[in-house]
C-alpha positions in Angstrom: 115.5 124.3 98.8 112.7 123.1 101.5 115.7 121.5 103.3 117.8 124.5 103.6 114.9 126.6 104.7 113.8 123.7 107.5 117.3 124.1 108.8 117.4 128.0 108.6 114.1 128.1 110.7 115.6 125.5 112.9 119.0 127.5 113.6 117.0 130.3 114.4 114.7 128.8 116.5 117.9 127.3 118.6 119.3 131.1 118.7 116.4 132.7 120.0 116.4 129.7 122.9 120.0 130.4 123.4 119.2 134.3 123.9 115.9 133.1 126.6 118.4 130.6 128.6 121.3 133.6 129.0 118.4 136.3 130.1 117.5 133.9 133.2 121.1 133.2 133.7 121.6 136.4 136.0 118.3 135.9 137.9 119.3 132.1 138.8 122.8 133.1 139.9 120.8 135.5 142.5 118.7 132.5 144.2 120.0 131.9 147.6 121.0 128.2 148.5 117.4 127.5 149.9 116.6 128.4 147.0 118.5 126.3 144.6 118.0 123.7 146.5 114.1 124.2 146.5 114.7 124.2 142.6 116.9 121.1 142.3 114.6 118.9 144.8 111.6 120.1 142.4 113.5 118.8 139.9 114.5 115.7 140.1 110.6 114.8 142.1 109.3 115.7 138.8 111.7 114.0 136.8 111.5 110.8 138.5 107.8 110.9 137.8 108.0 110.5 134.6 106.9 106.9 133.4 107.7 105.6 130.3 105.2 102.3 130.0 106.2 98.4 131.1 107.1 96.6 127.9 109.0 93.3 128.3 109.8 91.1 131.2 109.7 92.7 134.9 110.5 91.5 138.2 108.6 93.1 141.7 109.6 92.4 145.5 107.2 93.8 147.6 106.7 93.9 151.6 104.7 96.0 153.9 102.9 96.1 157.0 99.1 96.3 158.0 96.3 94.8 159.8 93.6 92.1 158.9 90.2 90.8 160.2 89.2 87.0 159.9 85.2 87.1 160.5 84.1 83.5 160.0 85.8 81.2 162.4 87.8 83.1 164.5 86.0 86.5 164.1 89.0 88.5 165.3 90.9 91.3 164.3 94.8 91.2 163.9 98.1 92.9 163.5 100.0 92.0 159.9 103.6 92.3 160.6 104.8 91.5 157.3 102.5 91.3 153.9 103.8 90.5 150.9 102.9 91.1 147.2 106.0 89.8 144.8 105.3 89.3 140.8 106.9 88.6 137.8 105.3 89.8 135.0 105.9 90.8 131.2 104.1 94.0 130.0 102.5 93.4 126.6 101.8 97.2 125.9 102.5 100.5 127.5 99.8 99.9 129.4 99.5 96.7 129.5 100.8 93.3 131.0 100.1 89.9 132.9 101.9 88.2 135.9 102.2 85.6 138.5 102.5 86.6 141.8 103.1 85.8 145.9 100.8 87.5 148.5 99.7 86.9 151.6 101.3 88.0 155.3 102.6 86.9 158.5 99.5 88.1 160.9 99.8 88.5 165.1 96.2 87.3 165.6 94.6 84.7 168.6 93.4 81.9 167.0 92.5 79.2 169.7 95.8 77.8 171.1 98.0 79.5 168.4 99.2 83.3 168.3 100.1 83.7 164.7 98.1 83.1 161.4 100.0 82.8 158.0 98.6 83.2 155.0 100.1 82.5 151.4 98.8 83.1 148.1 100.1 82.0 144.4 98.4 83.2 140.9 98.0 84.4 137.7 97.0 88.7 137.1 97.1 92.0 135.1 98.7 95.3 135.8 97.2 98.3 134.0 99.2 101.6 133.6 96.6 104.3 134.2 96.7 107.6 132.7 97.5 109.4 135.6 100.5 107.0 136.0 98.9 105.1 138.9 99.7 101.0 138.3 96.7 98.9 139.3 97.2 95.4 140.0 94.5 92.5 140.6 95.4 89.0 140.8 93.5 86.0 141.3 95.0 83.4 143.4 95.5 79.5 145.3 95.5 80.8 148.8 96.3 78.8 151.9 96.0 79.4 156.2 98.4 78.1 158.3 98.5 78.5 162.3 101.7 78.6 164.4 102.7 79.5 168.6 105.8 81.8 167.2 106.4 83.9 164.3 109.8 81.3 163.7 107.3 78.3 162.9 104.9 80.7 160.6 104.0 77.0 158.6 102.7 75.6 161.5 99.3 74.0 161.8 97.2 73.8 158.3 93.9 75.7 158.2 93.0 74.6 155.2 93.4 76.0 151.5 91.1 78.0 149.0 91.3 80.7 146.6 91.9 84.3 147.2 91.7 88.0 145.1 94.5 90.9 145.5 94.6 94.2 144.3 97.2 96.9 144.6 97.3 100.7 143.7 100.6 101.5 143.1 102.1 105.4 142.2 105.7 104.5 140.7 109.2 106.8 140.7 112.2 105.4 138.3 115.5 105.8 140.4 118.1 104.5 137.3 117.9 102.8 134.1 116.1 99.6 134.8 114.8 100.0 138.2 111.8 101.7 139.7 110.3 102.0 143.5 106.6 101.9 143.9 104.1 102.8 146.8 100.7 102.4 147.9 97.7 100.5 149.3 97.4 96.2 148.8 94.9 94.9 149.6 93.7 91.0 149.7 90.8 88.5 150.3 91.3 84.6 151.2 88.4 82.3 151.7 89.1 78.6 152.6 87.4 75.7 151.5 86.7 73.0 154.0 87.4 75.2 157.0 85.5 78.0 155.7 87.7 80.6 156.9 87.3 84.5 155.2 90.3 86.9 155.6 90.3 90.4 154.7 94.3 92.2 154.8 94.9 95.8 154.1 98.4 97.1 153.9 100.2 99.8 153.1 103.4 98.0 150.9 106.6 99.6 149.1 108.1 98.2 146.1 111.4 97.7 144.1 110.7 96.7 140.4 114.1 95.5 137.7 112.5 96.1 134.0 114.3 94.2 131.7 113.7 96.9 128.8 115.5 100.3 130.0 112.5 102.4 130.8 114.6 105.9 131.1 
């Protein structure tokens, strides 16, 4: 008896949808193009911002461009043509989940004889899923500094090695079943050990992210 009234309620709760959806019909018929288009490109923005957490394995390629400052031994600003900022990672919870990733960029800066400073990170990090659907990354890292006359011979000269500390802020779109593009701000800190040089990179980086687990 409770089951055949559930299912009454539920067939007239589907009608009286059914009667609302042909009563805007008409008055969607009667937007111009612009209009429908206006409608549609609403749409699928807010569709596509939809995020549905970062369970299981995931892989990110990330590149950019931005500018960085060195203010120990050389003291100079400089031009970062390409940054940098790959991971593989597996997401423990929703919101949740740990990586190893690649930073570091390819920066037109003077430094003594040499015209171009590289600089490479590799380590261990977290990605949190913030309520507002923002990812924030922050990795901890093996950095090292190489110096080089052309951009062709990036591993040049070595400057020495240290550690180094990333973070990125990341707002995320899913364009198919397992794949997602991501933008926003990295940034990065490298301090050397023996040389003692301290570089600060800001960039502004886009990604593309496979997930393993369908996430739509």
């Amino acid at each position: 008896m409770i089951k055949s009234n559930f299912i009454n309620r539920l067939n007239l709760l589907i009608m009286f949808l059914f009667k609302k959806l042909r009563m805007i019909e008409k008055p969607i018929k009667d937007v111009n193009i612009c209009g429908k288009l206006i409608l549609q490109v609403c749409f699928i923005f807010f569709a596509l911002s939809q995020v549905n957490g970062q369970k299981g394995l995931f892989a990110k390629f990330s590149v950019g461009s931005g500018f960085t400052r060195e203010y120990s031994g050389i003291n100079s600003d400089g031009l970062s043509l390409v940054t940098k900022n790959h991971a593989i990672g597996w997401g423990i919870t929703d919101k949740f989940a740990v990586q190893i990733g690649e930073f570091g960029g390819l920066n037109k800066q003077k430094a003594g004889d040499y015209n171009y400073v590289n600089l490479d990170a590799f380590g261990l990090g977290v990605c949190y899923l913030t309520p507002i659907d923002i990812k924030i990354s922050v990795l901890g890292a093996y950095s090292k500094v190489s110096f080089a006359q052309k951009w062709s011979d990036a591993f040049g000269k070595d400057g020495g090695n240290g550690y180094g500390i990333n973070m990125s802020i990341d707002k995320e779109w899913f364009i198919a079943k397992r794949w997602g593009i991501r933008l926003g701000p990295h940034l990065f800190w490298l301090k050397t050990s023996k040389t003692d040089y301290k570089f600060f990179n800001v960039s502004l980086n886009g990604s593309l992210v496979f997930y393993l687990t369908p996430v739509r």
